[in-house]
C-alpha positions in Angstrom: 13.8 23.1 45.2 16.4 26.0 44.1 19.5 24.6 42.5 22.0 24.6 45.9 19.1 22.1 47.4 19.5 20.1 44.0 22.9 19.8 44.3 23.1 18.8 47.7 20.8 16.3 47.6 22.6 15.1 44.6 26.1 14.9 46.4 24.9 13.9 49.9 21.8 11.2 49.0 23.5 9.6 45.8 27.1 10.3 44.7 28.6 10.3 48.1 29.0 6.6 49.3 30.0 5.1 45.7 32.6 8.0 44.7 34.0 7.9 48.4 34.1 3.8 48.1 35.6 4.1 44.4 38.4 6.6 45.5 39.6 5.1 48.3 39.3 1.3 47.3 41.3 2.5 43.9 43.8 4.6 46.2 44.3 1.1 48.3 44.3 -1.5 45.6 47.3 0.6 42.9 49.1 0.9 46.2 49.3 -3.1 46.9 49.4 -3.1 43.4 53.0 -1.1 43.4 53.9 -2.8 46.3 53.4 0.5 48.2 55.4 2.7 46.0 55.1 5.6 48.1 57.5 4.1 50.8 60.4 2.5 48.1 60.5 4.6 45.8 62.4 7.5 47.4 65.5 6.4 47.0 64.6 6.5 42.8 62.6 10.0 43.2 66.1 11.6 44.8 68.4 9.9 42.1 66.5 11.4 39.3 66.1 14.5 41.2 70.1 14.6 40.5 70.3 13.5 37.1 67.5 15.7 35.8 68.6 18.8 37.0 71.6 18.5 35.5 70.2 17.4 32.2 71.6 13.9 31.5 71.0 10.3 32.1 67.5 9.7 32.8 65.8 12.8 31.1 66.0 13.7 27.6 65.9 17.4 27.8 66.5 18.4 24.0 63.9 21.3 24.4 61.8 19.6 21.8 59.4 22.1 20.0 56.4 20.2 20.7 57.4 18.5 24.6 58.8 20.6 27.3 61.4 19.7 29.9 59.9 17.4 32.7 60.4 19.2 35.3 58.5 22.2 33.6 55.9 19.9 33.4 56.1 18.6 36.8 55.4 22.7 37.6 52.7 23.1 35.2 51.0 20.2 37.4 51.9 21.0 40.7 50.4 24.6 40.3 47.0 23.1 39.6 47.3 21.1 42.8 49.7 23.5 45.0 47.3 26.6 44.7 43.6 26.9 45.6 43.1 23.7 46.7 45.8 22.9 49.2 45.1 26.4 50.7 41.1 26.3 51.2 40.6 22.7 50.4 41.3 21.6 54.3 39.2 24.3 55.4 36.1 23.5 53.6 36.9 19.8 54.6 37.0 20.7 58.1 33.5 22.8 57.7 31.8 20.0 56.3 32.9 17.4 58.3 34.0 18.4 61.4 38.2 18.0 62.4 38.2 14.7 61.5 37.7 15.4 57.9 41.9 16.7 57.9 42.8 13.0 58.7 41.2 11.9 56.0 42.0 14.1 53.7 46.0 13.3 54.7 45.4 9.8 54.6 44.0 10.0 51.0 46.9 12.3 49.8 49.4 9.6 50.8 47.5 6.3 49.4 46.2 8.5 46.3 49.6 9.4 44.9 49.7 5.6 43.8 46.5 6.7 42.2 48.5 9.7 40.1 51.6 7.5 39.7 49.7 4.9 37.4 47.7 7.9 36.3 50.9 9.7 34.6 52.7 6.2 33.7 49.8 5.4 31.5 49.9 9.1 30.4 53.0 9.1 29.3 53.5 5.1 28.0 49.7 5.5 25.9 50.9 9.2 24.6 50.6 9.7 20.7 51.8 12.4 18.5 49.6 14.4 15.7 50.8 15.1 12.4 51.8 18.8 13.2 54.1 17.4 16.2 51.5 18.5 18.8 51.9 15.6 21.9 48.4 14.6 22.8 48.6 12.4 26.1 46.5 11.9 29.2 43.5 10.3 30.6 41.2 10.2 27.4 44.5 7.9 25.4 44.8 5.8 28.3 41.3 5.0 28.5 40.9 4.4 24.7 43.3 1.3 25.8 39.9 0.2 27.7 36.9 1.2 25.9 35.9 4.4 23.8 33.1 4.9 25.6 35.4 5.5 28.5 37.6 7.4 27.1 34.4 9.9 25.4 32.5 9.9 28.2 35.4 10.8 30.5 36.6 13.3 27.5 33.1 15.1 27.4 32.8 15.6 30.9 36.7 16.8 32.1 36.1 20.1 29.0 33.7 21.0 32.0 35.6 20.0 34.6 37.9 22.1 33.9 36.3 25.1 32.9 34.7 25.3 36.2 37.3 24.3 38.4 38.6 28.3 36.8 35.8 29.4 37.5 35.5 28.1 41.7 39.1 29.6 41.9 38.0 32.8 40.6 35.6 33.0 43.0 37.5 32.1 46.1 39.7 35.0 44.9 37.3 37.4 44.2 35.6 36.8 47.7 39.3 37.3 48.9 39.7 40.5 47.6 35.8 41.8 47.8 37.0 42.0 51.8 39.4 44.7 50.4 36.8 46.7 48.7 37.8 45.3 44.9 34.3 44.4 43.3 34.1 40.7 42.6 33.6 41.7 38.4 37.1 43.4 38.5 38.9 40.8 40.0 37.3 38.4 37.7 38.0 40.5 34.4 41.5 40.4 35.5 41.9 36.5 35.7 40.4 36.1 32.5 42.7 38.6 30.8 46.1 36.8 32.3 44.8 34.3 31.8 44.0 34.4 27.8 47.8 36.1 28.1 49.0 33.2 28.8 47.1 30.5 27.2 48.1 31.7 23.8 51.7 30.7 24.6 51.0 27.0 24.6 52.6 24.1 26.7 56.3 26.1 26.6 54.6 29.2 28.3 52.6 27.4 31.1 55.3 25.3 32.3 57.6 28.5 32.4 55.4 30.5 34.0 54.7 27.8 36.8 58.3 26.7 37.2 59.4 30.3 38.3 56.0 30.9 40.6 55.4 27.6 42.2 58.5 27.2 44.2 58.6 31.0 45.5 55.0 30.8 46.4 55.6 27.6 48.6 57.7 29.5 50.5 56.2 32.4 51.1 53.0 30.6 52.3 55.0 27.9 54.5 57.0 30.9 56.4 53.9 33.3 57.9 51.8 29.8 58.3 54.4 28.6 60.6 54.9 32.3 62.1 51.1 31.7 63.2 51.5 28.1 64.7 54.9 28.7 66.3 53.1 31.7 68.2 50.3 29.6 69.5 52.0 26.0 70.2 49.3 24.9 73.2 46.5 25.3 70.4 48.3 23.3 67.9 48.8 21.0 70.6 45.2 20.7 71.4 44.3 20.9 67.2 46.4 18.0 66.8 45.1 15.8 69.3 41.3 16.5 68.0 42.2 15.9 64.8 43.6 12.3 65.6 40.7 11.6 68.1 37.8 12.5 66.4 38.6 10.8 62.9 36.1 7.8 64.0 34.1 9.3 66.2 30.7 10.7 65.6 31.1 13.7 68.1 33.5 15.6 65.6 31.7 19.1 65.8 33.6 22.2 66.6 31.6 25.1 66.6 30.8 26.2 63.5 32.6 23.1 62.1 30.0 20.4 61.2 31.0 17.1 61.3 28.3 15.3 62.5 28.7 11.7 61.4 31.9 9.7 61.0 31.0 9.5 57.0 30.7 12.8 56.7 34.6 13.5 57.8 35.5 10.3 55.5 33.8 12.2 52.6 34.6 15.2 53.4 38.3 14.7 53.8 38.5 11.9 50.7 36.4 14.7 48.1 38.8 17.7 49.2 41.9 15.3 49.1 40.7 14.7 45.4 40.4 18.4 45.1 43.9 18.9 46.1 45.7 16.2 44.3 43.5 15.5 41.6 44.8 11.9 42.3 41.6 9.8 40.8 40.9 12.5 37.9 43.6 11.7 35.6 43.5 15.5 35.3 47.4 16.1 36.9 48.6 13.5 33.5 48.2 15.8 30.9 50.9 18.1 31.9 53.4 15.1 32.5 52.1 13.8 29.6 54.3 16.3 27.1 57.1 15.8 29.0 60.5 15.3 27.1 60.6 11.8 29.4 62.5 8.8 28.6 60.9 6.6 30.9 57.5 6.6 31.9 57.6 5.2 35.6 60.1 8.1 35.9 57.7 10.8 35.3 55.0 9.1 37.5 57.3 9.0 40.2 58.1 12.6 40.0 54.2 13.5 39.7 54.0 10.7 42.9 56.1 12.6 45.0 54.6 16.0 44.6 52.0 15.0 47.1 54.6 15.7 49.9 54.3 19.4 49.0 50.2 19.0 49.0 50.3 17.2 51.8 52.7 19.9 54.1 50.3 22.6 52.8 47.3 21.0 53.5 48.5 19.9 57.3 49.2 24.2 57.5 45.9 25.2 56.2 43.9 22.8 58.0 46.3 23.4 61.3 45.9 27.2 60.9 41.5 26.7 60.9 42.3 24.7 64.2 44.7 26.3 65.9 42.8 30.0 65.3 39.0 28.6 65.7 38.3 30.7 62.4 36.2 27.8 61.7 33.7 28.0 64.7 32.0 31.2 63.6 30.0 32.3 60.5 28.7 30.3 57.6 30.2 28.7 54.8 33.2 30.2 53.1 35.9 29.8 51.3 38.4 32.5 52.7 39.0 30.8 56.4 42.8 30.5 56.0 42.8 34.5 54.9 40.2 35.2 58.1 43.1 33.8 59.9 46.3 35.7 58.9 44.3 38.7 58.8 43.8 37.8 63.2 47.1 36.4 63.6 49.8 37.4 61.5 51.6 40.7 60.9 51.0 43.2 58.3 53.3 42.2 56.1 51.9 38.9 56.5 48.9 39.5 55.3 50.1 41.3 52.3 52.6 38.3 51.8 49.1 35.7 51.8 47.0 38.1 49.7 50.1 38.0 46.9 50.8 34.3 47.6 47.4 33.3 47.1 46.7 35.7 44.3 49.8 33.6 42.5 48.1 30.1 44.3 44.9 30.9 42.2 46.3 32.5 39.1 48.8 29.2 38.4 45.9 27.1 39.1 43.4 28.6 36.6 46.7 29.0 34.1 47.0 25.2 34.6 43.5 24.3 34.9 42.6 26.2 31.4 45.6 24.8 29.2 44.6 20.9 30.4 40.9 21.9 29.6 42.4 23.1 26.4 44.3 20.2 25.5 42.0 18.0 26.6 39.6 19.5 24.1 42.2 19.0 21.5 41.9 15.8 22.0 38.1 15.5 21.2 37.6 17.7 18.6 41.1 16.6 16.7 42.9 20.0 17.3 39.7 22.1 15.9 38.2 25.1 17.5 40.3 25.3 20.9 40.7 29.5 20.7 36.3 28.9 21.1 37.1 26.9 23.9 39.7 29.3 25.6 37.7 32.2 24.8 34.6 29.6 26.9 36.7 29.1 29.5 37.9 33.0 30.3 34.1 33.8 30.5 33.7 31.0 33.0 36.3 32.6 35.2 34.6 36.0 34.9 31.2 34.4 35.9 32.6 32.7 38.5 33.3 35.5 40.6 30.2 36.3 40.7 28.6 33.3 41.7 27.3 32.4 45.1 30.3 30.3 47.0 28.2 27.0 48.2 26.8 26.6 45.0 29.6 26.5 42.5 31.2 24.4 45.0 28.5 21.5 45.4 28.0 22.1 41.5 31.9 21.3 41.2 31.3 18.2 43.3 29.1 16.7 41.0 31.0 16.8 38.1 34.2 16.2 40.3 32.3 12.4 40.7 31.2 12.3 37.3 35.1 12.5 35.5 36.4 10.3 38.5 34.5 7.2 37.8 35.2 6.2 34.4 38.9 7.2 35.1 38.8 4.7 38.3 37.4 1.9 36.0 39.6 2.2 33.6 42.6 2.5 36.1 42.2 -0.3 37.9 41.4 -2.5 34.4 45.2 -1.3 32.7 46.6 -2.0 36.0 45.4 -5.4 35.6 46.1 -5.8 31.9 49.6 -3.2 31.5 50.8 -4.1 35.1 54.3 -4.4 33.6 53.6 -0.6 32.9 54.0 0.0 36.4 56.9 -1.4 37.0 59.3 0.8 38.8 
């Protein structure tokens, strides 16, 4: 057995009904639990929208030399999730479980965000400062609240989490541009470089860096997506009634798209809506978690409604595999949603998703490494995190040269393996700090 079999046996035979059981039952029971949050809270999300940007009332935006201003920190969180994931993470859904899979994968973006909102509540309300003025917040304090062993086996396991997650979105980028004739080393020497730039400007940097690329990237991606789909209405037509017809069927193959079982769309669509959210990771808190925040509810309803931008960028992607039938041909890849501007859309289009991606992927391992960074603050006490950086920029490198289905199934294993003690200890705080919640 070489190590893709392991893997998949691994994910498919062992992890795959518990995680997929754990994520959405979690998802379900914080949103009863917030008396479904998601739908009366808006009215708050817009209100603080207008206070905050103007820097009074409900923020306190002094610029504090060890927090940084919330909605940097909203940024510096949403370009781990509005990158890589919400781009390919519908495609690969879709391969491994058919149309379907995009259902489910929406579904779980809207029930998960009360996942993240108690996830960067507790952040923020269990957040401690060291004796130097660093903030240290996020899943590892919250779920010292519960149990150590939580909290160190969650702590020990996220370091790789997020080391490798760099390293997957390397490689998706490296494929990307391999298809122009750049070598997969160069493009992953490159990552690791801007990326060690950046690093060594702390919290201040990354949310800078990812409040001025986030936004302009959106757009760009949203305008040439729905060039595409305008230009070929009767197949989103036809895409959108699959999708909603074969959720709960067991006929959900396409082609090339898989899908053969009903669990396999649920599994497929709740493990890529974890991808894209990080909703049931805790991994999205640490960035909220140094936010200069008043409130804590306030930030987790900010971090909530960030899922509306995931969740209009993964209906695209996954539309855009659909509506041009990329998905029906080849094996598995991570570079569908490129395959299909390079059909469909103009020239300039192309070049406008080859930058727009290259700035997807680059925020994402920017805010992937400084959360794998500060979460190994956290474990060691503040010691030895330039080792850890330096770790982490050789992960990226070697992660464009690794074979695509393995690092992936390799990412899903220890995707399951942060989740559940984060889950646990979730849904105990919930029960114990429910006044926490309270929004």
């Amino acid at each position: 057995m070489n190590w893709l079999s392991f893997f998949k046996w691994l994910n498919n035979d062992i992890l795959a009904l518990p995680a997929t059981i754990a994520f959405l039952s979690t998802a379900l029971f914080l949103t009863f639990k917030t008396r479904f949050l998601q739908l009366r809270g808006f009215g708050r999300f817009v209100a603080l929208l207008r206070q905050g940007v103007g820097g009074k009332g409900t923020f306190d935006v002094r610029g504090a030399k060890r927090t940084i201003n919330p909605f940097h920190a909203l940024f510096a969180s949403m370009s781990t999730t509005i990158g890589m994931g919400s781009v390919v993470g519908p495609s690969v859904a879709i391969i491994a479980g058919g149309p379907g899979a995009l259902f489910w994968l929406l579904l779980y973006i809207f029930f998960g965000s009360a996942t993240k909102f108690a996830e960067v509540t507790f952040a923020l309300a269990t957040r401690t400062q060291t004796p130097d003025g660093r903030v240290v917040g996020g899943p590892m304090q919250y779920l010292k609240a519960v149990s150590g062993v939580l909290a160190t086996w969650y702590g020990m396991v996220m370091i790789f989490l997020f080391a490798g997650w760099s390293g997957l979105q390397s490689n998706t980028l490296a494929t990307i541009y391999a298809q122009q004739g750049f070598p997969l080393w160069a493009t992953g020497l490159v990552l690791a470089v801007l990326a060690w730039v950046v690093l060594q400007g702390g919290a201040q940097r990354v949310g800078l860096v990812a409040s001025k690329l986030v936004p302009f990237m959106f757009c760009l991606y949203i305008f040439f997506s729905g060039w595409i789909l305008l230009a070929h209405v009767d197949e989103f037509v036809q895409s959108m009634k699959l999708v909603f017809t074969t959720f709960f069927t067991t006929s959900a193959a396409v082609g090339g798209c898989l899908g053969a079982t009903v669990f396999q769309a649920v599994r497929a669509g709740m493990y890529r809506g974890v991808f894209i959210t990080e909703s049931g990771l805790g991994t999205a808190s640490i960035s909220h978690a140094v936010a200069d925040t008043k409130k804590p509810s306030d930030q987790g309803l900010l971090a909530m409604y960030s899922g509306l931008a995931d969740l209009l960028l993964s209906f695209v992607s996954g539309m855009l595999v659909l509506v041009t039938g990329v998905c029906t041909y080849g094996e598995f890849r991570s570079t569908l949603v490129f395959e299909a501007f390079g059909l469909y859309a103009p020239a300039i289009g192309q070049i406008a998703l080859l930058i727009s991606i290259s700035l997807f992927i680059l925020t994402t391992i920017i805010g992937n490494s400084f959360n794998g960074t500060q979460s190994f603050a956290s474990l060691t006490a503040n010691r030895g995190t330039r080792i850890y950086q330096a770790v982490t920029c050789g992960v990226i490198f070697l992660g464009a040269l690794m074979p695509v289905p393995l690092i992936w199934e390799m990412m899903d294993t220890v995707l399951v393996l942060v989740a559940m003690p984060n889950l646990l200890g979730l849904v105990v705080l919930s029960i114990l700090r429910s006044d926490v919640l309270e929004c």
